[in-house]
PASEBA-1860 file (N, C-alpha, C; in nm, 3 decimals):
! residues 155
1> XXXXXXXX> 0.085/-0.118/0.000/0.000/0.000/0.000/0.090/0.124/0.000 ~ 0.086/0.229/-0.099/0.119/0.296/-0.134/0.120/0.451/0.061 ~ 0.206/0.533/0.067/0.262/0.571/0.203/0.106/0.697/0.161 ~ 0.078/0.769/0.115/-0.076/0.812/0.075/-0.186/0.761/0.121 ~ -0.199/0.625/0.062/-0.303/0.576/0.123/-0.309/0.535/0.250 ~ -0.222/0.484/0.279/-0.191/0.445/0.449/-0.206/0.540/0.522 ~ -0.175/0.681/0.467/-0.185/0.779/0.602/-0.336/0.856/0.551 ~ -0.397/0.826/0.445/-0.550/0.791/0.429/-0.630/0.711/0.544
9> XXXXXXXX> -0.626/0.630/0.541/-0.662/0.524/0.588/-0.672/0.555/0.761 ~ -0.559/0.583/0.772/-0.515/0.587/0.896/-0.595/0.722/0.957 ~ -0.662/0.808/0.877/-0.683/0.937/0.881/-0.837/0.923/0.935 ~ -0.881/0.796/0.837/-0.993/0.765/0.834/-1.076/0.695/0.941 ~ -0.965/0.601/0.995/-0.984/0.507/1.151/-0.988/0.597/1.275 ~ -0.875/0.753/1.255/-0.894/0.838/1.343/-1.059/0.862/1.369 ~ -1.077/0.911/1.264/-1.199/1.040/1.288/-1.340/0.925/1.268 ~ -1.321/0.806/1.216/-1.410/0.682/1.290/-1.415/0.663/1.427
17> XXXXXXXX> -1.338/0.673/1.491/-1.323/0.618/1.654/-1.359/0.759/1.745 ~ -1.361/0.872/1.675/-1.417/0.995/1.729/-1.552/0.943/1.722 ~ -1.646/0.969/1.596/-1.762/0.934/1.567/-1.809/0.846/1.637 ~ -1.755/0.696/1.708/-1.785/0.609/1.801/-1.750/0.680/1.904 ~ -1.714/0.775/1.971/-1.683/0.754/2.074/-1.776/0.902/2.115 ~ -1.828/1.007/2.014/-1.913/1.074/2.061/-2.089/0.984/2.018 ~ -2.080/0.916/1.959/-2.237/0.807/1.950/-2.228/0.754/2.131 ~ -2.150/0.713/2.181/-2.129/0.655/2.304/-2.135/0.732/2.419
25> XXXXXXXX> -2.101/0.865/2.388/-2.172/0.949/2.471/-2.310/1.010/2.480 ~ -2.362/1.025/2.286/-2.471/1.043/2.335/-2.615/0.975/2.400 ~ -2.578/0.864/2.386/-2.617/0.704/2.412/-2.650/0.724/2.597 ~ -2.528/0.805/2.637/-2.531/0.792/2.812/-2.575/0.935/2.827 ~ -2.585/1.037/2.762/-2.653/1.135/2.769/-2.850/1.125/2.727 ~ -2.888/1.041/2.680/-2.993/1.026/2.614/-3.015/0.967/2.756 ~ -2.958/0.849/2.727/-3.025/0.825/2.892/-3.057/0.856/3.030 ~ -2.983/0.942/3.027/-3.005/1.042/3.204/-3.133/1.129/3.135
33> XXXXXXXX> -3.138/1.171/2.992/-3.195/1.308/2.930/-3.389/1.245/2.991 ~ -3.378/1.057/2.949/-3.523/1.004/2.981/-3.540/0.992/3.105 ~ -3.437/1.036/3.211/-3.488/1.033/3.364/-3.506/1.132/3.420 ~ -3.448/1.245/3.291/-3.498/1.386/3.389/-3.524/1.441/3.291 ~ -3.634/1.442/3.184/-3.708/1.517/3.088/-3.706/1.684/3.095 ~ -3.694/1.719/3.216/-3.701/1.851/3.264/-3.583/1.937/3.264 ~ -3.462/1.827/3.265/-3.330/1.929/3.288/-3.276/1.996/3.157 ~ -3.347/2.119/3.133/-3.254/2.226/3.028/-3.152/2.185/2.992
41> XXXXXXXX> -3.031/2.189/3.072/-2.908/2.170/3.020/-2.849/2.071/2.979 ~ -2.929/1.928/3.022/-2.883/1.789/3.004/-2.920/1.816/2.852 ~ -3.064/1.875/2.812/-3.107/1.852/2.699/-3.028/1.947/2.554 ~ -2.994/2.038/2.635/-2.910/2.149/2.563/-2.762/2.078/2.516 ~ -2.726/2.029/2.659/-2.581/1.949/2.665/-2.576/1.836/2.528 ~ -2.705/1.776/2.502/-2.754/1.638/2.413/-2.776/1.639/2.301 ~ -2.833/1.804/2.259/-2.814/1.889/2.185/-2.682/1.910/2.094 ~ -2.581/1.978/2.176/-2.474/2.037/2.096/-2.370/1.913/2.065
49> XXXXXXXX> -2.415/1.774/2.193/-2.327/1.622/2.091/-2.409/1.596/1.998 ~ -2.536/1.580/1.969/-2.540/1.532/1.851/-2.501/1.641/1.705 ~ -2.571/1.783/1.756/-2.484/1.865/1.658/-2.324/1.827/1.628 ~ -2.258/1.855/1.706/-2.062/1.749/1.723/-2.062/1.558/1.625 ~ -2.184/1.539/1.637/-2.170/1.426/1.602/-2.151/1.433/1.437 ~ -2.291/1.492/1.398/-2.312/1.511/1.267/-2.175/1.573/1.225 ~ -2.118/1.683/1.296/-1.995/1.735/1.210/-1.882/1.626/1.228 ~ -1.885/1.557/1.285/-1.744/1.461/1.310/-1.772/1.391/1.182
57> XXXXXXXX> -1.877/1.344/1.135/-1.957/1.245/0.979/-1.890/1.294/0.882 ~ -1.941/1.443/0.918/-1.872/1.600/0.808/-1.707/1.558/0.794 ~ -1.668/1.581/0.891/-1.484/1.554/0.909/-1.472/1.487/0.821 ~ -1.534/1.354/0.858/-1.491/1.211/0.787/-1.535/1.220/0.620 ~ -1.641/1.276/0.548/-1.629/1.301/0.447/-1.543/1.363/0.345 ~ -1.527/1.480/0.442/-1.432/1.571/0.408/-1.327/1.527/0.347 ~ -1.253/1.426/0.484/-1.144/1.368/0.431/-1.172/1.311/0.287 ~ -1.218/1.241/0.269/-1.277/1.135/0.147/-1.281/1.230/0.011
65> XXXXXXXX> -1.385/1.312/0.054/-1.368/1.438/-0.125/-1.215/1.475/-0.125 ~ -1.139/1.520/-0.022/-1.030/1.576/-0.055/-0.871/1.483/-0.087 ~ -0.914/1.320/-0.026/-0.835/1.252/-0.078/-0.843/1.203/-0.221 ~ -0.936/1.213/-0.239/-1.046/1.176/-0.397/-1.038/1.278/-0.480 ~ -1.004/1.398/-0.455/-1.034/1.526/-0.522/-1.144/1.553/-0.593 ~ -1.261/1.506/-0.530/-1.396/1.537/-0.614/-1.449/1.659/-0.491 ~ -1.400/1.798/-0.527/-1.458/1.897/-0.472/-1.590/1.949/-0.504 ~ -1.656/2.037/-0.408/-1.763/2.052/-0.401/-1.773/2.204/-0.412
73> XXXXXXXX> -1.790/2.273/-0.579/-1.784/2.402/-0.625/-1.883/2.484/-0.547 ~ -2.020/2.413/-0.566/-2.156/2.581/-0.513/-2.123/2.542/-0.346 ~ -2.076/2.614/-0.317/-2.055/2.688/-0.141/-2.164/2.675/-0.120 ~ -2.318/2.710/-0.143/-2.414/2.775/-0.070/-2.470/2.610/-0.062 ~ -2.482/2.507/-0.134/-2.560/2.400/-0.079/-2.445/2.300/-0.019 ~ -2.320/2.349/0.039/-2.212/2.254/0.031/-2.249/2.147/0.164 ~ -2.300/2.183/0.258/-2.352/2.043/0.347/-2.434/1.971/0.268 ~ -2.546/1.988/0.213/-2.614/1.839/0.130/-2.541/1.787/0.059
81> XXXXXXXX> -2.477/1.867/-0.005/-2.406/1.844/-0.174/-2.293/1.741/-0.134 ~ -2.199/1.782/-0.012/-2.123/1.681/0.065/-2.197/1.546/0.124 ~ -2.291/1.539/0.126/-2.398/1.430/0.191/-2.420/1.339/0.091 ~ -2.456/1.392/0.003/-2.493/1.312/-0.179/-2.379/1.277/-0.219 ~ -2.297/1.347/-0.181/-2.189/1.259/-0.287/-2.148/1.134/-0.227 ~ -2.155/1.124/-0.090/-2.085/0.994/-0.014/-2.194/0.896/-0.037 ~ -2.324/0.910/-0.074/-2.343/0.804/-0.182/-2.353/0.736/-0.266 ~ -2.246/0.809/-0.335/-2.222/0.792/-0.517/-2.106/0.683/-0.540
89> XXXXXXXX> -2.098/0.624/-0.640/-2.000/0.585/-0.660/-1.970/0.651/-0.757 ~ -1.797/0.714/-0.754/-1.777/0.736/-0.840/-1.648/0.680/-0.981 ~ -1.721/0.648/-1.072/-1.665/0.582/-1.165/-1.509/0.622/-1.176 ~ -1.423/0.502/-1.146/-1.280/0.546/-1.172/-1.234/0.640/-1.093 ~ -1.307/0.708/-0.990/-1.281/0.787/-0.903/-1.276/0.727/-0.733 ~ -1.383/0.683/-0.696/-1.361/0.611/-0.592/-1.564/0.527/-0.557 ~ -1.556/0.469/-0.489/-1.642/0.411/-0.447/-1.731/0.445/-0.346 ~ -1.889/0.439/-0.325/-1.948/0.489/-0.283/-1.935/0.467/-0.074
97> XXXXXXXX> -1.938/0.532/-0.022/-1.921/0.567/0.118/-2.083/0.516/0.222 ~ -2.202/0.565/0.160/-2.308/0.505/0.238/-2.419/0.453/0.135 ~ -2.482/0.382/0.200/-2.617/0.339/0.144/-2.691/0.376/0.198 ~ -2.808/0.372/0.142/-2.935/0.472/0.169/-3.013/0.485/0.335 ~ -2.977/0.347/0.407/-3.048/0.352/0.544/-2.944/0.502/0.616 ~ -2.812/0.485/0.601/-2.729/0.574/0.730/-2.756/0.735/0.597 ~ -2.744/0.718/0.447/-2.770/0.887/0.433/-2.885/0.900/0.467 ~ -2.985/0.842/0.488/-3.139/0.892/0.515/-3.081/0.987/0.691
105> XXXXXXXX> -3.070/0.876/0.754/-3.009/0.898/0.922/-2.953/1.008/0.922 ~ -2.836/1.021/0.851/-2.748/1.169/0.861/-2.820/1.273/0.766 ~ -2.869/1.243/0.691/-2.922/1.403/0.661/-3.021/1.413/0.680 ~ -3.120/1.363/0.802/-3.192/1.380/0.951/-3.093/1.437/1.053 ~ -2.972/1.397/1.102/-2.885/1.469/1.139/-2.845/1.618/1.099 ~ -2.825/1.594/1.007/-2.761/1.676/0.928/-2.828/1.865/0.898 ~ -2.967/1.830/0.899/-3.063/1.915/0.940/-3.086/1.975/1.083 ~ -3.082/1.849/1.186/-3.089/1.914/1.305/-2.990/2.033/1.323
113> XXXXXXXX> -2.849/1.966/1.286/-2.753/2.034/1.297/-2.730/2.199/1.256 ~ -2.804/2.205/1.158/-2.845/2.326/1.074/-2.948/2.451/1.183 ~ -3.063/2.353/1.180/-3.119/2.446/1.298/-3.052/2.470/1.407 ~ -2.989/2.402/1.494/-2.913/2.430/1.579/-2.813/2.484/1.604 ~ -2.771/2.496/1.471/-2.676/2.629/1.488/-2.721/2.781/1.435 ~ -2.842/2.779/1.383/-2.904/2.879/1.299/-3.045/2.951/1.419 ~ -3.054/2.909/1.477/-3.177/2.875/1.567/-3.138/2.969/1.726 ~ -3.085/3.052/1.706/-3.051/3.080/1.846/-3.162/3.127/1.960
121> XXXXXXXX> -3.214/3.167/1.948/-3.303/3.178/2.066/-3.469/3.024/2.049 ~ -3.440/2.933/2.005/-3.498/2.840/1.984/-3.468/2.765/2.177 ~ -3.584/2.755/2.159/-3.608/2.595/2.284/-3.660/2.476/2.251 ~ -3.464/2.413/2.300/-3.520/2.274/2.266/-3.562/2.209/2.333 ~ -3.710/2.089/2.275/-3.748/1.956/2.317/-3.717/1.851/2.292 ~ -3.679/1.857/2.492/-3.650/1.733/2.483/-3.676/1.601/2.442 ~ -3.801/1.611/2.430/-3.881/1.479/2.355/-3.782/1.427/2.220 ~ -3.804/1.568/2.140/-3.759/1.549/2.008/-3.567/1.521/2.044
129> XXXXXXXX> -3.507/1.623/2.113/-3.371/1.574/2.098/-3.384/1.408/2.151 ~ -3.399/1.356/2.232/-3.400/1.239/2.283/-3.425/1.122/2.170 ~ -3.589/1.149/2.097/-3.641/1.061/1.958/-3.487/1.070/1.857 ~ -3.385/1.194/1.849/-3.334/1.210/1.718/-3.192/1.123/1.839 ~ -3.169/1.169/1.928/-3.057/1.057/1.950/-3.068/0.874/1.963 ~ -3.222/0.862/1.980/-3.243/0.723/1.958/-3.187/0.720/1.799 ~ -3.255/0.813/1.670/-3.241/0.751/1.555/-3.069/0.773/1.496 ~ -3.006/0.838/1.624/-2.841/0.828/1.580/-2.790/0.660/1.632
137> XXXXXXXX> -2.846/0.619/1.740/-2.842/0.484/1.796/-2.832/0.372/1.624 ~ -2.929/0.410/1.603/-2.999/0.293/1.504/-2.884/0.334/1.358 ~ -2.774/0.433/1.350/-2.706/0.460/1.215/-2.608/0.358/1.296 ~ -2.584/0.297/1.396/-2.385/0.317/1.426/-2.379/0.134/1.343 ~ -2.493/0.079/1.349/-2.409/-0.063/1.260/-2.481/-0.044/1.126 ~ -2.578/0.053/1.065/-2.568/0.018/0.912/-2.391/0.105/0.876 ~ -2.379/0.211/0.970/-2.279/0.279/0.924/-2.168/0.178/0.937 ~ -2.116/0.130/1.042/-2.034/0.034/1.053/-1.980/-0.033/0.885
145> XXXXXXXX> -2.082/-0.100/0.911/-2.095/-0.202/0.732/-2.063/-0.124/0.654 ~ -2.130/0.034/0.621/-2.087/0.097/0.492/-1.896/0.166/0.534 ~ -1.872/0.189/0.627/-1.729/0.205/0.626/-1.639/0.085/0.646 ~ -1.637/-0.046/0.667/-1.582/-0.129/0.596/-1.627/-0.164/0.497 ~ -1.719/-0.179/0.409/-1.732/-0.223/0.259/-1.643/-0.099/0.223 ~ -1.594/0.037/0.226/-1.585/0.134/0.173/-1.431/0.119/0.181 ~ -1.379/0.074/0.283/-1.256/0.043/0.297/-1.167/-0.066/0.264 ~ -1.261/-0.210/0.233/-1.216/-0.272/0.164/-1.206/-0.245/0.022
153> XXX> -1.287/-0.148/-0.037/-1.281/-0.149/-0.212/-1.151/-0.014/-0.232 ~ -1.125/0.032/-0.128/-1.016/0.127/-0.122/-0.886/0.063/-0.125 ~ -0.900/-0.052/-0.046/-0.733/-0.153/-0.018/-0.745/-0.225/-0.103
END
């Protein structure tokens, strides 16, 4: 394996084991969030990881267009436009990154994330943050599968 791809690769296992390791927090944050429905800040706190989460996804794409060099020209839709492409395959270029269960998931994410940073005097419910960290629960093994299939057609 070429010293590029390896420190690809290697780039890629990083900012994977972030992504697991903030899913794992919000997992123990979700859960205190259903014993005290009431606490603002737990929910606020549950809030800005899953916002962190979605961008760590971001990271990890990132890497991928820019090792690939398939950049992403219109600025103004560049979060979806980055979202769509990691399900493409691209011919002679590289191979597709998710299948349709985890992009559905993340750009449900991917949206929250949007309001929540756009949204400032917004109050959040907890109901709803809690429902959207269950449906981050339910991405971590289709995602799993799509980043090793993605990594074996890379090696």
């Amino acid at each position: 394996m070429e010293k590029r791809l390896k420190i690809f690769v290697a780039e890629l296992e990083a900012q994977r084991k972030e992504i697991f390791k903030l899913h794992s927090t919000i997992q123990e944050k979700s859960k205190r969030l259903r014993s005290h429905p009431d606490d603002e800040d737990l929910t606020n706190s549950l809030a800005y990881k899953l916002h962190n989460l979605y961008s760590a996804y971001e990271d990890l794409f990132k890497l991928i267009a820019r090792f690939f060099e398939n950049q992403i020209a219109d600025i103004s839709g560049y979060h979806s436009e980055l979202l769509n492409r990691m399900k493409l395959q691209i011919e002679g270029v590289r191979p597709e990154l998710l299948a349709d269960e985890s992009f559905m998931l993340l750009d449900e994410l991917r949206g929250f994330r949007h309001v929540f940073r756009h949204a400032y005097s917004y109050n959040l419910d907890a109901e709803r943050v809690i429902k959207l960290s269950e449906k981050t629960e339910s991405l971590i093994a289709p995602f799993k599968k799509d980043f090793e299939k993605f990594k074996k057609k890379i090696l």
